[in-house]
N, C-alpha and C positions, 0 to 999 in steps of 0.2 A: 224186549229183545226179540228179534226174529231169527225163528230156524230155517233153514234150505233145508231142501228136501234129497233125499239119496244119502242121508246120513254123513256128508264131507264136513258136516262144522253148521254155527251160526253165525251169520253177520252180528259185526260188532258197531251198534250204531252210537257209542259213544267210546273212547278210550278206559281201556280196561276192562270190557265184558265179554270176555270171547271163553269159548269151550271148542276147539277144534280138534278134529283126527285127519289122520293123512286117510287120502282118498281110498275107498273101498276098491276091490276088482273091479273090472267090466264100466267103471265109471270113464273109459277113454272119449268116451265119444261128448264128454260133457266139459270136457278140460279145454279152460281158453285163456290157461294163465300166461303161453309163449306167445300168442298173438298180445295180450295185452303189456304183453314187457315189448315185444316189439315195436310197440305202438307208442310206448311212451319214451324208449330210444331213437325214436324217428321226431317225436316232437320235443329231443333233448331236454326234457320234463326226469328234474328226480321224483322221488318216492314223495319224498315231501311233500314236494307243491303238487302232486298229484291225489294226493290225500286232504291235502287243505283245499282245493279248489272245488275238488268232489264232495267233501264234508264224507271224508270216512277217515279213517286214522292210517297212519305210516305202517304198523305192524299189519292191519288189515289189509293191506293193497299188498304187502310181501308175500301174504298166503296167497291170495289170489293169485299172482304171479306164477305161483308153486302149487298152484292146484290145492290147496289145503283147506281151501272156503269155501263157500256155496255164500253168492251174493243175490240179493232182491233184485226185482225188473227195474224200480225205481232209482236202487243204487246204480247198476250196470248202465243205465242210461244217463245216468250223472256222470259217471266214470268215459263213457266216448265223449258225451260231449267235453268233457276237459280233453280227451287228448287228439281228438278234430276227428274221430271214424265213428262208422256206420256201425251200429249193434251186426249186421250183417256181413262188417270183415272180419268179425270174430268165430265165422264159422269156416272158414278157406285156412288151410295150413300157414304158417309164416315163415315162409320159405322166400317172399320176395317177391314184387310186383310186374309182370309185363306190359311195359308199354309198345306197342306194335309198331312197324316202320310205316306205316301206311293210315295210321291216327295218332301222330303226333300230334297234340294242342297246340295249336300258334301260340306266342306271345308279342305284345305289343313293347319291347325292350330298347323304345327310340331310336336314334339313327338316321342318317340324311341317302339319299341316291340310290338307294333301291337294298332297302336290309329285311330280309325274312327270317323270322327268329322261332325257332318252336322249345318247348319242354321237353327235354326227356325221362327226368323223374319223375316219380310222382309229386303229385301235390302236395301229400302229408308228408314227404320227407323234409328233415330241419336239419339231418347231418349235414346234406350236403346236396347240392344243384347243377346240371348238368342241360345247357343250352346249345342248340347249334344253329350257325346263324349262315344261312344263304348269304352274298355279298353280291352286287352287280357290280361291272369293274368302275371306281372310282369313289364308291359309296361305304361309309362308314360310322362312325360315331359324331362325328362333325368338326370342330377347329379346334372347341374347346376341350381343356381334360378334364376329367371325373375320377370319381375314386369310389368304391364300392364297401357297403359297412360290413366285411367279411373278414375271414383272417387270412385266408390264401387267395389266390385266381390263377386256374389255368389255362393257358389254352393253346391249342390242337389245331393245325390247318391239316385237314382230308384234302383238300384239291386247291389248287391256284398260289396264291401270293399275297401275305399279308403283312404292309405296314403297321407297325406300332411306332408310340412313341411313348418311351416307358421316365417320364421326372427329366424332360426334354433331351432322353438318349434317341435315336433312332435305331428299329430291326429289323429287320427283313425276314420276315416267315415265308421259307420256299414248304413245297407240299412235305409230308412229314415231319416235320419239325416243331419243335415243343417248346413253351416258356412259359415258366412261372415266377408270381410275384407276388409282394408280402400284402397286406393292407395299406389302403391307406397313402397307396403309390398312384397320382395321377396320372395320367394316362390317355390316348387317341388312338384309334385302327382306322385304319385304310384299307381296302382293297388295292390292289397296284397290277391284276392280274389285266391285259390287256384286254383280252376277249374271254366272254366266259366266268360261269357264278364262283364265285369263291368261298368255297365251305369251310366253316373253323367249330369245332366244339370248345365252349367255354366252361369248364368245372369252378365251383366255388365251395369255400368250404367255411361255416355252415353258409345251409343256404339264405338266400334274401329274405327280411320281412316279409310277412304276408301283406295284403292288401296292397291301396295302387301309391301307397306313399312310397315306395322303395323305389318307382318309377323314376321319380327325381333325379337320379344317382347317376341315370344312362338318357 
């Protein structure tokens, strides 16, 4: 069994051997159990699989959570890598990530006639996805429909004019205007805006697979 040190407890490297006490005064500056709950509601991971994955046990990750443990460098570093972060976003508050207007990540989201698409989430988010996609006029997702492995999709035209065609209805999105739809619902956009880029945010919820198989889908 190994002990942490500051007197918060011992890691429990098998189920059933733990000796823990709730954290001593003055130990704030050592507490990383709300970044790490936040982290594993971003990679919509329960306790569980985040205790099997990591090879530490279910009650163990609850203290942790809660400040109640003191865990090894070895463990901690098994514990990011299951829930996709850096040992090092464990020391910034979890308060929320900014992503700047002026380094949004491209992404490569398919599309015919001129579609610029960036990220606005973060990466590690798994709640939920938020795209927005430049439109040159006449350029879109192309002839065929798609459908996306999500449970919702929204989307949001900032400027211009946007055809859909939502299980062969057609829509017209003038600027401001809003429409949502379940999974699973085929689907085409157009831009229709004459002159001028057509901007739309696309929300999902959760977000897409990782890696470039989700690509498929758009």
């Amino acid at each position: 069994m190994e002990t942490g040190s500051g007197g918060l407890g011992t890691e429990e490297p098998v189920p059933g051997m733990s000796d823990r006490r709730e954290p001593e005064d003055g130990a704030e500056s050592r507490r990383i159990g709300a970044q790490l709950r936040a982290a594993r509601l971003a990679a919509r991971m329960s306790m569980a699989e985040v205790a099997e994955q990591s090879g530490l046990t279910k009650g163990f990750v609850s203290k942790l959570e809660r400040d109640l443990a003191n865990v090894s460098v070895a463990s901690l570093l098994r514990l990011c890598d299951t829930l996709g972060i850096s040992v090092g976003a464990l020391f910034s508050e979890a308060k929320g990530e900014v992503v700047r207007h002026d380094s949004y990540p491209a992404v490569n989201f398919g599309g015919l006639g001129g579609v610029t698409e960036y990220l606005l989430t973060p990466s590690g988010e798994k709640r939920m996805q938020a795209i927005l996609s430049d439109i040159e006029p006449g350029g879109g997702s192309g002839d065929e429909p798609y459908s996306l492995p999500v449970d919702v999709e929204f989307v949001f035209v900032l400027h211009g004019r946007l055809a859909l065609n939502i299980a062969g209805e057609d829509v017209v999105l003038e600027r401001g205007d809003a429409f949502t739809f379940a999974s699973g619902t085929e689907h085409t956009f157009r831009a229709v805006q004459d002159s001028g880029l057509t901007r739309v945010l696309w929300v999902m919820s959760p977000a897409l697979p990782d890696g470039d198989g989700w690509r498929q889908f758009r």
